[in-house]
C-alpha positions as CSV (number, residue, x, y, z in Angstrom):
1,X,0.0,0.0,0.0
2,X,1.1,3.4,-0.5
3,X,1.4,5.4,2.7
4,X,0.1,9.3,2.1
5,X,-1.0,11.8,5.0
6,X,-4.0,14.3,3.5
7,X,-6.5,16.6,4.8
8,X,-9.3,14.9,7.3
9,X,-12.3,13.6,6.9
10,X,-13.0,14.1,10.0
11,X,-13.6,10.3,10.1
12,X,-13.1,8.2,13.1
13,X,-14.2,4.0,14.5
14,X,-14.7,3.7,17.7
15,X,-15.1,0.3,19.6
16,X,-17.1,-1.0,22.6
17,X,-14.8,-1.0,26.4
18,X,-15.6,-3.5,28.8
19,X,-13.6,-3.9,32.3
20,X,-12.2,-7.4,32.3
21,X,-14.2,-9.3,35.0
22,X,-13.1,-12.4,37.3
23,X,-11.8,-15.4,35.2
24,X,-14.7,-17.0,36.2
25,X,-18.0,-17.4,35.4
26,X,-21.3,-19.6,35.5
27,X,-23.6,-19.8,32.7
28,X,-27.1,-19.9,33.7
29,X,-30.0,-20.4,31.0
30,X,-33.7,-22.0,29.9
31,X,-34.5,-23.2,26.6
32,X,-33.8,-19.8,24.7
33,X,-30.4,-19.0,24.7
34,X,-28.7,-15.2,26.0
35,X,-25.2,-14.3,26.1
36,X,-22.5,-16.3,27.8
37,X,-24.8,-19.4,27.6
38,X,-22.9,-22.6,25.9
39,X,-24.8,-23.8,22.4
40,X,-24.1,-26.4,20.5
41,X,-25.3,-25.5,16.5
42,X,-25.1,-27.7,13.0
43,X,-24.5,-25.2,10.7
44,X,-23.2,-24.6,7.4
45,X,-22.5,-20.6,5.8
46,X,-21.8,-20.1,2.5
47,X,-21.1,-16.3,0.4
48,X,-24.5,-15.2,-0.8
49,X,-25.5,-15.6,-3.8
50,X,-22.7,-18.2,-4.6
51,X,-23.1,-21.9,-4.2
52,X,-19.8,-23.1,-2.5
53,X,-19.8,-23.1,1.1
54,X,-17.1,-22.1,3.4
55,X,-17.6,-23.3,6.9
56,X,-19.7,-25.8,8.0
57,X,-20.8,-28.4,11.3
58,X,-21.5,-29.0,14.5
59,X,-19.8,-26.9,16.7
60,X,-20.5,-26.0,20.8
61,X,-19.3,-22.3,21.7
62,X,-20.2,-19.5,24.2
63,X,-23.0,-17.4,22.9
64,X,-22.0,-13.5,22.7
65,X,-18.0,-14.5,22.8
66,X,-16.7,-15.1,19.6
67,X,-15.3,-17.8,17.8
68,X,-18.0,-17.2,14.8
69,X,-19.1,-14.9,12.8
70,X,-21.3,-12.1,14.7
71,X,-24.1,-12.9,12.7
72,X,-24.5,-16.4,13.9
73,X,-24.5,-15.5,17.6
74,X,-26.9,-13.1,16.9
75,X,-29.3,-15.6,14.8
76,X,-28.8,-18.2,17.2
77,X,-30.1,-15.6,20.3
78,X,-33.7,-15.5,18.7
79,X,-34.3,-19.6,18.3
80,X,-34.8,-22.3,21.1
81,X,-33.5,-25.7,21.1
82,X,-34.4,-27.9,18.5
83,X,-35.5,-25.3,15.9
84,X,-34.2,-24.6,12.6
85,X,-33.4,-21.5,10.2
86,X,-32.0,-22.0,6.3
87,X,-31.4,-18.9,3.9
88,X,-30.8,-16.7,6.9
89,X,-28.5,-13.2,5.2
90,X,-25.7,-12.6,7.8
91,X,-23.2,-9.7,8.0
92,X,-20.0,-11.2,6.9
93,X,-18.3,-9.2,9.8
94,X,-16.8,-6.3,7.7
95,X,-19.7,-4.0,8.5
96,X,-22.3,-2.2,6.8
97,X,-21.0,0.3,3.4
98,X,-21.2,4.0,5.1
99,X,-22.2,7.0,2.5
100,X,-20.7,9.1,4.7
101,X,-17.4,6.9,4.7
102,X,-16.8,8.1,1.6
103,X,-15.8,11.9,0.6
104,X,-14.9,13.2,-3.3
105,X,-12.5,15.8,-3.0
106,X,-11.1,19.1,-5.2
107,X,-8.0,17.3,-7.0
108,X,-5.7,20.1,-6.4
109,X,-5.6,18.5,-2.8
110,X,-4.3,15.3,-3.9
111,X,-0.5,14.3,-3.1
112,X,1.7,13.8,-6.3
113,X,1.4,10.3,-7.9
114,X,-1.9,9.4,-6.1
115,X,-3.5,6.9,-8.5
116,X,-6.6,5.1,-8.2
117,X,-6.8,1.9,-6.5
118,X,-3.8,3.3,-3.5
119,X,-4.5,2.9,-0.1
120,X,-4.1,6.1,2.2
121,X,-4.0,7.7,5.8
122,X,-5.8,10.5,6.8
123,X,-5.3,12.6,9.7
124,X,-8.2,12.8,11.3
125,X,-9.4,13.7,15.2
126,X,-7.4,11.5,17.7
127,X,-5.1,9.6,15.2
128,X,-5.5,8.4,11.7
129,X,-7.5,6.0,9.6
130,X,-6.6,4.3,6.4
131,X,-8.8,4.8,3.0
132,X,-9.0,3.8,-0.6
133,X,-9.0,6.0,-3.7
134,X,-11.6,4.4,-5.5
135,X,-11.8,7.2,-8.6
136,X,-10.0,10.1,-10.0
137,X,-10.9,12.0,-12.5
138,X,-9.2,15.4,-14.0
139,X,-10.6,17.2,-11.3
140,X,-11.8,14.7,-8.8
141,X,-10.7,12.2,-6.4
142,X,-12.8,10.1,-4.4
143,X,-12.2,8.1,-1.0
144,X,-13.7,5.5,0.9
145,X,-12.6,4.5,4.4
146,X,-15.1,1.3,4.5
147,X,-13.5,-1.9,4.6
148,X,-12.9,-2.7,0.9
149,X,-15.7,-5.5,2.0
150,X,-18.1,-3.9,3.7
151,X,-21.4,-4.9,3.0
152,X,-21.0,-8.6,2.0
153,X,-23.3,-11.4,3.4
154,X,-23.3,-14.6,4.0
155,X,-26.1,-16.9,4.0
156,X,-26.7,-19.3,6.8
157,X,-28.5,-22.6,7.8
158,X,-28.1,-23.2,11.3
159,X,-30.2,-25.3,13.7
160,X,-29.8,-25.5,17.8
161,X,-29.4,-28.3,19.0
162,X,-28.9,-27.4,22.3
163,X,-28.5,-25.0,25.5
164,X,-26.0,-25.3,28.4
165,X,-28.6,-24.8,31.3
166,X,-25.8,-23.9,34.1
167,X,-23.8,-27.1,34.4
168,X,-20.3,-26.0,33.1
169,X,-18.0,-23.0,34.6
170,X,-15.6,-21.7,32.2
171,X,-12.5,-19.1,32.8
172,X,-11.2,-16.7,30.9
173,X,-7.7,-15.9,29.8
174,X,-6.7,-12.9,27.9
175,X,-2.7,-13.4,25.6
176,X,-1.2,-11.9,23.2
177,X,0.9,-12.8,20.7
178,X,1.6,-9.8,18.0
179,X,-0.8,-9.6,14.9
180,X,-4.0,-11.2,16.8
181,X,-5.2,-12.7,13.8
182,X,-3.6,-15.6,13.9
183,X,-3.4,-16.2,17.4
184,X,-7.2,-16.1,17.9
185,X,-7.3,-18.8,15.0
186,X,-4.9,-21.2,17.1
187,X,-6.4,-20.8,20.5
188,X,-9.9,-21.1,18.9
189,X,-8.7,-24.7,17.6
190,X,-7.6,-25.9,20.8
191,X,-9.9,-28.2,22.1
192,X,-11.6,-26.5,25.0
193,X,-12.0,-23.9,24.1
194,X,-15.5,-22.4,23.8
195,X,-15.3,-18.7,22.9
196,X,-12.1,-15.7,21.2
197,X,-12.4,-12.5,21.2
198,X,-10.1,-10.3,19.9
199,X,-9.1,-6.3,21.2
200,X,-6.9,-3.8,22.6
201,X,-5.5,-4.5,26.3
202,X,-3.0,-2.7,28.6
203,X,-3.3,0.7,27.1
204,X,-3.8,4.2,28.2
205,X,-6.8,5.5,25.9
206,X,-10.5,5.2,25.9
207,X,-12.2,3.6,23.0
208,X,-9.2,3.3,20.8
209,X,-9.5,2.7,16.8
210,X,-7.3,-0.4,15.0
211,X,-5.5,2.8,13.6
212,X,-4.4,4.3,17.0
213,X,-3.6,1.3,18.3
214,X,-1.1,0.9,15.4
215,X,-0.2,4.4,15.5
216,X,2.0,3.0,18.7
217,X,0.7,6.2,20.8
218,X,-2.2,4.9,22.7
219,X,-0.1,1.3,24.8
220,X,-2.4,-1.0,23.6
221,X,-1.2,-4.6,22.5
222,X,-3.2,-6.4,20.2
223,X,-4.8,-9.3,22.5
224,X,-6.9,-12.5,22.5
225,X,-9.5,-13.1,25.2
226,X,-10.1,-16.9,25.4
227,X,-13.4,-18.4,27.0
228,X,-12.4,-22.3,28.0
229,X,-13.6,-25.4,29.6
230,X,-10.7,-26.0,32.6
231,X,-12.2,-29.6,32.5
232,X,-10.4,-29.9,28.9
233,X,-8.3,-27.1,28.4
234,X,-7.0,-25.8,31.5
235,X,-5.1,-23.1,31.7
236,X,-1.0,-23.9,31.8
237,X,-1.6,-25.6,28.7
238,X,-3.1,-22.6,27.1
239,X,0.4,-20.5,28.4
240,X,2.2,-23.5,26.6
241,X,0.3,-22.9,23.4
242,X,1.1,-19.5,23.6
243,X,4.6,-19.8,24.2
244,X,5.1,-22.4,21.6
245,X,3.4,-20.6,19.2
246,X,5.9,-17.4,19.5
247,X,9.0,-19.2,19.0
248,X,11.4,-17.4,18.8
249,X,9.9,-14.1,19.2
250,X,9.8,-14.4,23.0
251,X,13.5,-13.0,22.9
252,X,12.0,-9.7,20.7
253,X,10.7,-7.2,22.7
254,X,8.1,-4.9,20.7
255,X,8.0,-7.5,17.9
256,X,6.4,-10.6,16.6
257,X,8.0,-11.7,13.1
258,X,8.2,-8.6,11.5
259,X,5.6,-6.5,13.5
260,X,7.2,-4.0,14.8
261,X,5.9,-1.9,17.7
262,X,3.9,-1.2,21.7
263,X,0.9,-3.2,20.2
264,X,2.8,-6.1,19.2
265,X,4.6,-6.8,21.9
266,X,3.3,-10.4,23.7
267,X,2.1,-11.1,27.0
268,X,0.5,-13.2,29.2
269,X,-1.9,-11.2,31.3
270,X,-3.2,-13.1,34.8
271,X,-6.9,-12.5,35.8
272,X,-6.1,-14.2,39.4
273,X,-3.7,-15.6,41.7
274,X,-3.4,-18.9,40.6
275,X,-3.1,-17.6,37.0
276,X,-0.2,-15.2,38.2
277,X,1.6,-18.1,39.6
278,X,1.4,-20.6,36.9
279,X,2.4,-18.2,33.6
280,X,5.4,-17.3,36.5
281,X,6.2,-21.3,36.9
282,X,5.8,-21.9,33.0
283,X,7.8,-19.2,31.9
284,X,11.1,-20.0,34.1
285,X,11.2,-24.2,33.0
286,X,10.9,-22.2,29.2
287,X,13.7,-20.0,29.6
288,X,16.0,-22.5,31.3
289,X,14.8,-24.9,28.4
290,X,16.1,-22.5,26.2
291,X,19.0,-21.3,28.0
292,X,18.2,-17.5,28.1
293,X,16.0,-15.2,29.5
294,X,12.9,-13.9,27.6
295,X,11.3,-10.7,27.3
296,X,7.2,-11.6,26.7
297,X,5.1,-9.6,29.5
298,X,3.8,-10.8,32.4
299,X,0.9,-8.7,34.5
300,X,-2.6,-8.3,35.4
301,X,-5.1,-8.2,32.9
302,X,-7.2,-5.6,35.4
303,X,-5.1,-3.9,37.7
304,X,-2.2,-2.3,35.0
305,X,-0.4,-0.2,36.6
306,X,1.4,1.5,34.0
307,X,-1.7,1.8,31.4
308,X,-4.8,0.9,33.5
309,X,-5.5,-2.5,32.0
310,X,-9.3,-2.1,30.7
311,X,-10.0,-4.1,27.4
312,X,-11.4,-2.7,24.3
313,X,-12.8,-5.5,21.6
314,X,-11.3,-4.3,18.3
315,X,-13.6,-3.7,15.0
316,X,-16.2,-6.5,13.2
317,X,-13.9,-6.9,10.9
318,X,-11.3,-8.4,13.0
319,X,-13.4,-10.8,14.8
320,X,-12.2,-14.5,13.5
321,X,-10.7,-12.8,11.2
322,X,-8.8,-16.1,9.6
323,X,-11.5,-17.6,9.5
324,X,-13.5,-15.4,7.3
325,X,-13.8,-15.8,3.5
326,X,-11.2,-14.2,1.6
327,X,-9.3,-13.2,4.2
328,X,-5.7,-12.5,3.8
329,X,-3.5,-16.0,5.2
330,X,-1.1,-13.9,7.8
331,X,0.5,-15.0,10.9
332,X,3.8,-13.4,12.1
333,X,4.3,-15.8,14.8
334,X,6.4,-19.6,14.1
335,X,7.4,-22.1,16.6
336,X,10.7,-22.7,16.8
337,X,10.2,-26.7,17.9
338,X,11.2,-25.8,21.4
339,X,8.4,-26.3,23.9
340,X,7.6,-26.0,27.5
341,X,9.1,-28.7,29.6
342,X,6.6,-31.0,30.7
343,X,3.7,-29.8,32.9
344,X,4.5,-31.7,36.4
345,X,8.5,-30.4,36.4
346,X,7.2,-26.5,36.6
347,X,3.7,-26.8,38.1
348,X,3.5,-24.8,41.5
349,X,2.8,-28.0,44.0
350,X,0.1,-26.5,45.5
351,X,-1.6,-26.2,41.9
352,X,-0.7,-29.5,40.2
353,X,-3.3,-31.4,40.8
354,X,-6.4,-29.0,39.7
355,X,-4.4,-27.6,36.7
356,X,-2.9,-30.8,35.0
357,X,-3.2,-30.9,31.4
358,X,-6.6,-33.5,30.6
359,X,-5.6,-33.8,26.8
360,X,-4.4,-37.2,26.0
361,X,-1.2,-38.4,24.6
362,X,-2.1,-39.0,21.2
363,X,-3.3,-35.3,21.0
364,X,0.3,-34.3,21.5
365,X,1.7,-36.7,19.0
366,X,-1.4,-35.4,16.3
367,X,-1.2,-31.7,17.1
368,X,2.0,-30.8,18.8
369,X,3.2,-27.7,17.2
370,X,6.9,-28.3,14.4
371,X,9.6,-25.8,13.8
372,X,8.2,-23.1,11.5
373,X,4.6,-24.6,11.0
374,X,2.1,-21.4,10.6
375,X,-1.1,-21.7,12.1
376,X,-3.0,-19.7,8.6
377,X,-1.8,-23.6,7.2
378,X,-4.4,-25.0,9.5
379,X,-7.9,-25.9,9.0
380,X,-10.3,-23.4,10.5
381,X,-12.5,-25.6,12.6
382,X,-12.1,-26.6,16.2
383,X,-9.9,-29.6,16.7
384,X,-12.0,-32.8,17.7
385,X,-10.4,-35.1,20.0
386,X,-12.1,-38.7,18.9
């Protein structure tokens, strides 16, 4: 993309904050399903209009939490258990097209060399925000900040096949990992785990936009918040996935692969005691696995001290991103082969017990990640344990 600074817009995104709450919580439901209740859906969503699909099954997952596209969450709130909904138009999670997005402007005010079909920033109230030129004429040219796919549906068949009523307690874990693309995609394959989210954490601004965050200016880090069963997935093992995952970027500070900067640096970022003491435990057998010390962040997720540490869920269009259609196959992050020691040499004593690791063997032999294996390789569905 070309990178050009022009007059605003006065254009701005703003996202939804939320404090970060304890990492645990019970869900409670009847029949009809509300947010934070467990579902479990057959579904199958293919791009309107078009007859291949892209994603289909049965899948369980935390209603209101990610994972999915919006659009299914928000279908699946107005059935009950047992009924079924086909040819249902979805947002495909870029957003609605905006008129007002878009602006056609004098074309004495464009930069030399602008051509149709760049991408641009403009300065705009509290940072910047990145648009397309989309036409130019001999005395026009027009932008649009909307996602280059805003607009686009999917259409769904989903039925519900059932509703958690209250019997399993989840936690919550909140990593990061630099670009959080790709790390939502591998922590939403681990089985587990129910509900991803991804957003801004640790930073020192209200309501932040994707482009301030990147700006470096605001302290954000680009973060997944993960939604798990502790009965399959508890939580040292999700530290080790995170770990393995980074390779060796654990040694870079302010950079994962090449992204560079505050809101790529990784972290692990404790909602509790016992979370505090484990990510501590796991990350001293890594670094004398390794033989040196590493530099990924350790602190809590809602008492910050140097930024304030409340969470901010990033834009739509970021949601699952990897595993929307079309979307661009990026992950900075490669393991390096080297993984956390195993779980009962580093595990606090007082802890083992209620956090060993409940996946089997074979899961470690199927799924354990290789030297330089990228996660966008991976299949986009949850992994099933048979």
């Amino acid at each position: 993309d070309a990178m050009l600074v022009i007059p605003a817009l006065g254009l701005t995104l703003r996202s939804v904050p939320v404090a970060l709450r304890s990492s645990r919580h019970i869900s409670m439901t009847a029949a009809s399903p509300v947010a934070g209740d467990v579902v479990t859906v057959n579904y199958t969503l293919r791009p309107a209009a078009e007859p291949s699909t892209y994603d289909q099954g049965a899948v369980s997952f935390v209603l209101g939490a990610g994972n999915y596209v919006s659009g299914l969450h928000e279908t699946i709130a107005t059935m009950k258990s047992g009924d079924s909904l086909t040819d249902v138009p979805i947002d495909a999670g870029f957003g609605e097209f905006i008129e007002g997005a878009c602006a056609t402007l004098d074309i004495e005010q464009a930069p030399a060399g602008l051509k149709a079909g760049m991408s641009v920033m403009l300065q705009v109230p509290g940072g910047k925000q990145r648009a397309r030129v989309t036409e130019m004429t001999d005395t026009t040219f027009t932008l649009d900040s909307n996602h280059e796919r805003a607009g686009e549906k999917l259409d769904l068949d989903v039925e519900l096949l059932s509703v958690d009523a209250g019997a399993a307690a989840h936690e919550t874990a909140t990593f990061a990992g630099g670009c959080f693309w790709g790390v939502e995609l591998a922590f939403q394959r681990e089985p587990g785990v129910v509900g991803t989210k991804v957003g801004y954490c640790q930073g020192d601004m209200e309501e932040p936009s994707y482009e301030q965050v990147c700006s470096g200016a605001t302290g954000h880090t680009e973060a997944v918040s993960v939604v798990f069963d502790p009965k399959v997935a508890t939580y040292g093992r999700l530290c080790e996935l995170l770990v393995d995952r980074l390779g060796e970027n654990v040694w870079l500070e302010n950079q994962v692969g090449n992204d560079r900067g505050t809101q790529y640096r990784s972290g692990l970022y404790y909602a509790d005691a016992e979370q505090k003491a484990l990510i501590e435990a796991s990350k001293a057998a890594y670094e004398k696995a390794l033989g040196r010390p590493i530099t990924t962040e350790i602190a809590a997720a809602s008492d910050y001290d140097q930024y304030g540490g409340l969470w901010y869920f990033a834009e739509a269009y970021h949601q699952q991103y990897l595993a929307s259609p079309g979307a661009r196959p990026y992950c900075s992050a490669q393991p390096q082969g080297v993984s956390v020691p195993p779980y009962d040499s580093w595990a606090p004593a007082a802890l083992k017990d209620s956090y060993a690791p409940q996946l089997p063997d074979a899961f470690w032999k199927q799924y354990a990640p290789a030297k330089g294996c990228s996660v966008v390789n991976s299949p986009n569905e949850p992994i099933e344990m048979k």
